[in-house]
C-alpha positions in Angstrom: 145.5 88.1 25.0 147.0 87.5 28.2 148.3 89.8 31.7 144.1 90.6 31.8 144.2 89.9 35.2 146.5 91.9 36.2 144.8 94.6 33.7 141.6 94.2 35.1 143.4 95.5 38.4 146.3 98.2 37.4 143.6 99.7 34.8 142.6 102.3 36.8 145.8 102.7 38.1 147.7 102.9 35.2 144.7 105.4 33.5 145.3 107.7 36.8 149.2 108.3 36.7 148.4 109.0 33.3 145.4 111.4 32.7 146.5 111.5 29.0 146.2 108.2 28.3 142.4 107.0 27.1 140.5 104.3 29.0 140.1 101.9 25.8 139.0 98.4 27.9 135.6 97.9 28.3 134.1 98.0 31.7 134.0 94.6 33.2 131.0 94.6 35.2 129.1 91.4 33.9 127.7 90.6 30.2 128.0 93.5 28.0 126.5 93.5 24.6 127.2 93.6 21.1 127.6 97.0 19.5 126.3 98.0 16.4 129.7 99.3 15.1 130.9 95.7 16.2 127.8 94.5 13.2 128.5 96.9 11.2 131.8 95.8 10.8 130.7 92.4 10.2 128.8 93.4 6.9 132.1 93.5 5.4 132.5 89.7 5.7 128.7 88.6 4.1 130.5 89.4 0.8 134.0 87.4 1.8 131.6 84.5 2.3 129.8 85.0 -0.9 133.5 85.2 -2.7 134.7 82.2 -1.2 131.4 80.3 -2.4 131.5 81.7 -6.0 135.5 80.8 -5.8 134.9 77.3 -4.8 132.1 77.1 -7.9 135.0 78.4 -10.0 137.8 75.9 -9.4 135.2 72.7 -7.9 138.9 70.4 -8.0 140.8 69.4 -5.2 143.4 72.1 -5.5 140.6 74.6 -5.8 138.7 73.4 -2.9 142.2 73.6 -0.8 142.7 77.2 -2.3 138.9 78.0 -1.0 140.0 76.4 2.3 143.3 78.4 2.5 141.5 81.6 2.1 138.6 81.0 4.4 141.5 80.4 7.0 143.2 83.9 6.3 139.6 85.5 6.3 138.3 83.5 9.6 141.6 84.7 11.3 141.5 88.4 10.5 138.0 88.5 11.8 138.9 86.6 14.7 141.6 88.4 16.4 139.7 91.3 15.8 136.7 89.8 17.5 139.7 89.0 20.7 140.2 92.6 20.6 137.3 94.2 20.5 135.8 91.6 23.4 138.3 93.7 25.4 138.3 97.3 23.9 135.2 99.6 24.3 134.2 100.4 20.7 131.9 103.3 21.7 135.5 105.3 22.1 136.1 106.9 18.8 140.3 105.4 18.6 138.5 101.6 18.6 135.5 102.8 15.9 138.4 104.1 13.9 140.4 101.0 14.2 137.3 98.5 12.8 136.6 101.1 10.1 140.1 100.9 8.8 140.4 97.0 9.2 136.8 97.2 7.7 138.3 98.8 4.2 141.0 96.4 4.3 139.2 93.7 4.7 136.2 94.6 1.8 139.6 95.3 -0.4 140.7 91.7 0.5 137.3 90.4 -0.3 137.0 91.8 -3.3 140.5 90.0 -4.3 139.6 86.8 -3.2 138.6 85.9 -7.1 141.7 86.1 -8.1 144.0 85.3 -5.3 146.2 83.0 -6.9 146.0 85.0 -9.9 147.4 88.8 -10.7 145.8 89.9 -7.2 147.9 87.8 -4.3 149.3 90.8 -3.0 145.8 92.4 -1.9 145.6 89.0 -0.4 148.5 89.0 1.6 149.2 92.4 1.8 145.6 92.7 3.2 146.4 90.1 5.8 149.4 91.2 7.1 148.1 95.1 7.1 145.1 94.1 9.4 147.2 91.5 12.1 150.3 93.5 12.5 148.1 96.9 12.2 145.6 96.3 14.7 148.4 94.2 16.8 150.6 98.0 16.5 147.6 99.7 17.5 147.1 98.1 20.4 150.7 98.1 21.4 150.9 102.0 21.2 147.1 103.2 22.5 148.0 101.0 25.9 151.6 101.9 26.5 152.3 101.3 30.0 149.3 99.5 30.9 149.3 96.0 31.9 147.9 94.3 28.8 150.6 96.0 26.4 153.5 93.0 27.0 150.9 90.8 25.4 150.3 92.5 22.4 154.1 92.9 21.9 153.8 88.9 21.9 151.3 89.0 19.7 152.8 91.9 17.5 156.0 89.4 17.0 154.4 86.5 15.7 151.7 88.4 13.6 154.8 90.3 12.2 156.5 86.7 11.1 153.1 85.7 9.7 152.2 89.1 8.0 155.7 88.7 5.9 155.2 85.5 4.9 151.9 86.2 3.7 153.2 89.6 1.7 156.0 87.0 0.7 152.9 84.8 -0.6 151.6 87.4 -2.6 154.5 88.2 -4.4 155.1 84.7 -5.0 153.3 82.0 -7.9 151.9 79.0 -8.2 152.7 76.4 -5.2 155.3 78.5 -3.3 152.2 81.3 -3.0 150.3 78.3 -1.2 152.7 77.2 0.9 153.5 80.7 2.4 150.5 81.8 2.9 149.7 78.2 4.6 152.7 78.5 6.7 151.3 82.3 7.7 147.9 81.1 9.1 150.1 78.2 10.9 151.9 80.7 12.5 149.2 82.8 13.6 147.1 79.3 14.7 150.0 78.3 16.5 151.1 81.3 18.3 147.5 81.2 20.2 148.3 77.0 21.2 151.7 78.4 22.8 150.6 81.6 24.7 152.1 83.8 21.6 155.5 82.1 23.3 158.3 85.5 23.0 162.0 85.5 23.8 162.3 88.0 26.4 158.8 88.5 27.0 157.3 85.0 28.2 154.4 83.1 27.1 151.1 83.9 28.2 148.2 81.1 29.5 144.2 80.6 28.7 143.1 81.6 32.1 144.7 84.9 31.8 142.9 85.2 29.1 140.3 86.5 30.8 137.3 87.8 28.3 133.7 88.1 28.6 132.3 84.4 27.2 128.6 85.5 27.0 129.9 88.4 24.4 132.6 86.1 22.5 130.0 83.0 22.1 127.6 85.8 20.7 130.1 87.0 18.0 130.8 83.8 16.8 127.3 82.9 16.5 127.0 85.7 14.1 129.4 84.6 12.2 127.6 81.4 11.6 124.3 83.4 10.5 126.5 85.1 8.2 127.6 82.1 6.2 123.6 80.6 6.5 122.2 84.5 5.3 125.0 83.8 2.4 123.1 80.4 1.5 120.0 82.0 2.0 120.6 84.5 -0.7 122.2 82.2 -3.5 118.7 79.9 -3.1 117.2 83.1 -3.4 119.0 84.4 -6.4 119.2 81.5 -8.4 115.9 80.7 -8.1 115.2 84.3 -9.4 113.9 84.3 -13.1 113.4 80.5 -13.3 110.4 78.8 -14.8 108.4 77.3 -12.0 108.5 73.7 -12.5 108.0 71.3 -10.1 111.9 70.5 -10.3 112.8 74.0 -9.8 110.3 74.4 -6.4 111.8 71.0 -5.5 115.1 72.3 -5.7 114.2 75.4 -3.6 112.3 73.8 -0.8 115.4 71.3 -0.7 118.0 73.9 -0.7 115.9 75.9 2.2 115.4 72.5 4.1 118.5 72.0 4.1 119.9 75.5 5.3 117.2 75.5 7.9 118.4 72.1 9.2 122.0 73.6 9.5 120.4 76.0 11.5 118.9 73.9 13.8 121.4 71.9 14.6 123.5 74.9 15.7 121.1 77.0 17.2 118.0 75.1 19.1 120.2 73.1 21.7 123.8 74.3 21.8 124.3 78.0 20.9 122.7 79.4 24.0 123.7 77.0 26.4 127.2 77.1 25.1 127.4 80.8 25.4 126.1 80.4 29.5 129.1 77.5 29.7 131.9 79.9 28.3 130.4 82.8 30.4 130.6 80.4 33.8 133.6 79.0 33.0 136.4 79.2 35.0 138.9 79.3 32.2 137.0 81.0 29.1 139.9 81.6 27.0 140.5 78.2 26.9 137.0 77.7 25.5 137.0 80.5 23.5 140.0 79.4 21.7 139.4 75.6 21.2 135.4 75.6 21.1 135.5 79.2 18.9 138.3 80.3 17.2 139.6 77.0 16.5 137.0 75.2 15.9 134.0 77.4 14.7 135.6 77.3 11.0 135.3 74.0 10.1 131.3 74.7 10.4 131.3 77.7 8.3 133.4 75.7 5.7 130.2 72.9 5.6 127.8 76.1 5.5 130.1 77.3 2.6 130.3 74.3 0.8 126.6 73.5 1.2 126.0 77.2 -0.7 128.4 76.2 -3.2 126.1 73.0 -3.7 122.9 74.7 -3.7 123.7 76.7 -6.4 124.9 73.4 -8.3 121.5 71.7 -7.4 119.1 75.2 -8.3 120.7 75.4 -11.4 119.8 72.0 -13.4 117.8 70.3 -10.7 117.4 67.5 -13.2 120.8 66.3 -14.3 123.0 63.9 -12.5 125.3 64.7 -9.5 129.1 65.0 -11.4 131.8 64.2 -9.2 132.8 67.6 -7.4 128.6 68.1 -6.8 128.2 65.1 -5.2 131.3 66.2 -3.1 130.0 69.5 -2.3 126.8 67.7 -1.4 127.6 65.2 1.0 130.8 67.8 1.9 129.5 70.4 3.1 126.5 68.9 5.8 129.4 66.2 6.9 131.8 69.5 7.5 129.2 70.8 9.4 128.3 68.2 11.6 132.2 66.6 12.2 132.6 70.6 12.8 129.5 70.9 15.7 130.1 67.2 17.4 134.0 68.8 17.7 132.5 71.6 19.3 129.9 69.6 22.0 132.8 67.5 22.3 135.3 70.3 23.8 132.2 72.2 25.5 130.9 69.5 27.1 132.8 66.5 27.1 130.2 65.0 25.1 130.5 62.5 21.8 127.5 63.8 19.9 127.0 60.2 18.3 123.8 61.3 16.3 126.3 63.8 14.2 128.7 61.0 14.0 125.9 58.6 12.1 124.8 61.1 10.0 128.6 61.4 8.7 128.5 57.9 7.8 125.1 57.6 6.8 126.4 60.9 4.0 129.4 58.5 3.2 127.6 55.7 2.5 124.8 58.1 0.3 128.4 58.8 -1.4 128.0 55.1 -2.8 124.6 55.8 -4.9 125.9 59.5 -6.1 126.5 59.1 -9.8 123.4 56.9 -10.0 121.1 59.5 -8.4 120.1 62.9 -10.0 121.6 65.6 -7.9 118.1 66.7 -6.8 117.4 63.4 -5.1 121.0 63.2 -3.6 120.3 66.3 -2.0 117.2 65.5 -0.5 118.9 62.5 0.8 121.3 65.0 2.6 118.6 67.4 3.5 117.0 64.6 5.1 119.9 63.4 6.8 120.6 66.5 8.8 116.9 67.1 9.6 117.1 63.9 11.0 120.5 64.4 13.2 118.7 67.8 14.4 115.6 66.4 15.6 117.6 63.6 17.9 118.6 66.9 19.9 114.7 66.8 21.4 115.3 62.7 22.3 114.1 62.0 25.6 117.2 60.1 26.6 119.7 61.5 25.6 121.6 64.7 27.1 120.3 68.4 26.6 123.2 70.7 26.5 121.6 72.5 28.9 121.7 69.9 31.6 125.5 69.1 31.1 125.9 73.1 31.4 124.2 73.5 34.5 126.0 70.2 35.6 
């Protein structure tokens, strides 16, 4: 992710001593929009998310929830560094649309795993992984020989190369050893972005070499976020399907939908679109890009996941009490979201998004009156809560992200 600079400059260079040798980087004149190979390719991870909710339904403990969590890491990762890739690679050239179909079929395979991950199925999990970061990492390393950005894919080829065999060493592992390697493979990987992908031999690269196009990076993440919301959309959707309507079961469906629409808002009215012109202006938008988006953007679609997870809960028996792990997918899920977003204004902007930060407590304190409430009504009560942190986004007095962007 790094030397772009200088790539940006010996491109054309390097593409003219070499007449063989395919102009893969995008043009960087300006924005440049998302392609529709880019969204096809993004189908693929509408049924991870659905997975990753039906696995968290599945084993609703504490380990299970930390599973769930492991594996949205390994999933958020492969689609991130493939999203740092193809910010910088044109995928209209048919080498790039061959690349995301092939991580594509990996990546449904892994998907389809994800049920049974720590079961009889680890190695599609981490054999999955570590196809698609040292793969793509490979790829890159060989269709830009002796052009300027290759040194840092060879950085990034090393460490995804110790991550991708500790996660194949994962998968051939059991029980507590499979977690800890395949947590110490998404550490790797996390950490070898916080150090410049730090090589012997070959250096360490820096943020503001990292030199992509915000505007198009912001935009990818966003969709990443209607993903997991479209996922929530479809379990209210589905559950509700073949019900009785009752007054409890509408309830339960308005509440659910309040809710997701809520989630929405709180991303989308005031911060997406001035976020994306702050990364596109910034001086240093790899920086951004990799505390504000790829480090930080998970935590939010964990809350969107865990909120799914609870909807389905709710929709199901709208009338019986909240048991423990509902009440924690409950109150979970919209606190994830909004310790997630105040993160994000926070690194953005500078900002301490105090609104998000009452409506965490406020959920904790709801977290007092759970197993005395029906899980309906503690819902609502969450529902309410976020609608309620969203609408403090159109106060008067306090700060529009828009002003602090243009600031």
């Amino acid at each position: 992710m790094s030397d772009l600079a200088e790539a940006d400059s010996a491109g054309s260079a390097a593409a003219g001593a070499d007449s063989a040798f395919p102009r893969l980087l995008r043009e960087r004149s300006g924005s440049y929009r998302v392609t529709n190979i880019e969204l096809f390719f993004d189908l693929v991870y509408v049924f991870a998310i659905t997975q990753l909710s039906h696995y968290l339904l599945g084993h609703s403990t504490v380990p299970g929830a930390l599973q769930a969590g492991l594996l949205l890491v390994m999933i958020w990762l492969v689609w991130s560094y493939t999203t740092w890739v193809t910010n910088w690679l044109d995928p209209d050239q048919m080498a790039v649309r061959l690349l995301l179909v092939v991580l594509m079929l990996v990546s449904l395979s892994m998907s389809a795993a994800l049920p049974r991950a720590f079961e009889d199925l680890g190695l599609w999990i981490g054999g999955g992984y570590a196809l698609q970061q040292v793969g793509r990492s490979v790829f890159m390393v060989i269709a830009l020989r002796g052009h300027a950005l290759q040194a840092n894919f060879e950085r990034i080829l090393a460490w995804c190369v110790v991550s991708g065999a500790l996660a194949v060493g994962g998968g051939f592992a059991h029980g507590s050893a499979r977690y800890l390697l395949w947590l110490l493979a998404v550490g790797v990987d996390l950490a070898g972005g916080a150090v410049g992908f730090a090589t012997p031999g070959l250096g360490r690269s820096r943020t503001s070499d990292w030199t992509i196009e915000g505007g198009h990076f912001a935009e990818r993440c966003q969709a990443f976020i209607l993903i997991a919301l479209g996922e929530s959309i479809v379990i209210i959707g589905a559950t509700l399907d073949g019900k009785p309507v009752t007054a409890p079961n509408v309830t339960a469906f308005v509440v659910a939908f309040a809710g997701s629409v809520a989630l929405w808002w709180v991303y989308f009215d005031q911060s997406a679109e001035a976020a994306a012109e702050r990364i596109a202006h910034s001086d240093d938008p790899g920086r951004l890009g990799r505390s504000a988006y790829h480090l930080i953007h998970p935590v939010m679609v964990a809350g969107i996941v865990v909120s799914a997870a609870a909807d389905q809960q709710v929709l199901s028996d709208p009338g019986r009490a909240a048991s423990t792990p509902a009440a924690w997918m409950i109150l979970g899920g919209p606190a994830l979201f909004l310790a997630g977003h105040a993160a994000f204004k926070l690194v953005v902007w500078g900002y301490v998004a105090w609104p998000r930060l009452a409506g965490i407590a406020m959920l904790a304190l709801l977290a007092l009156a759970a197993r005395a409430i029906p899980a309906l009504a503690l819902a609502a009560c969450a529902a309410a809560l976020v609608t309620a942190v969203a609408a403090t986004d159109r106060l008067p007095w306090l700060p529009r992200p828009a002003a602090l962007s243009a600031s």
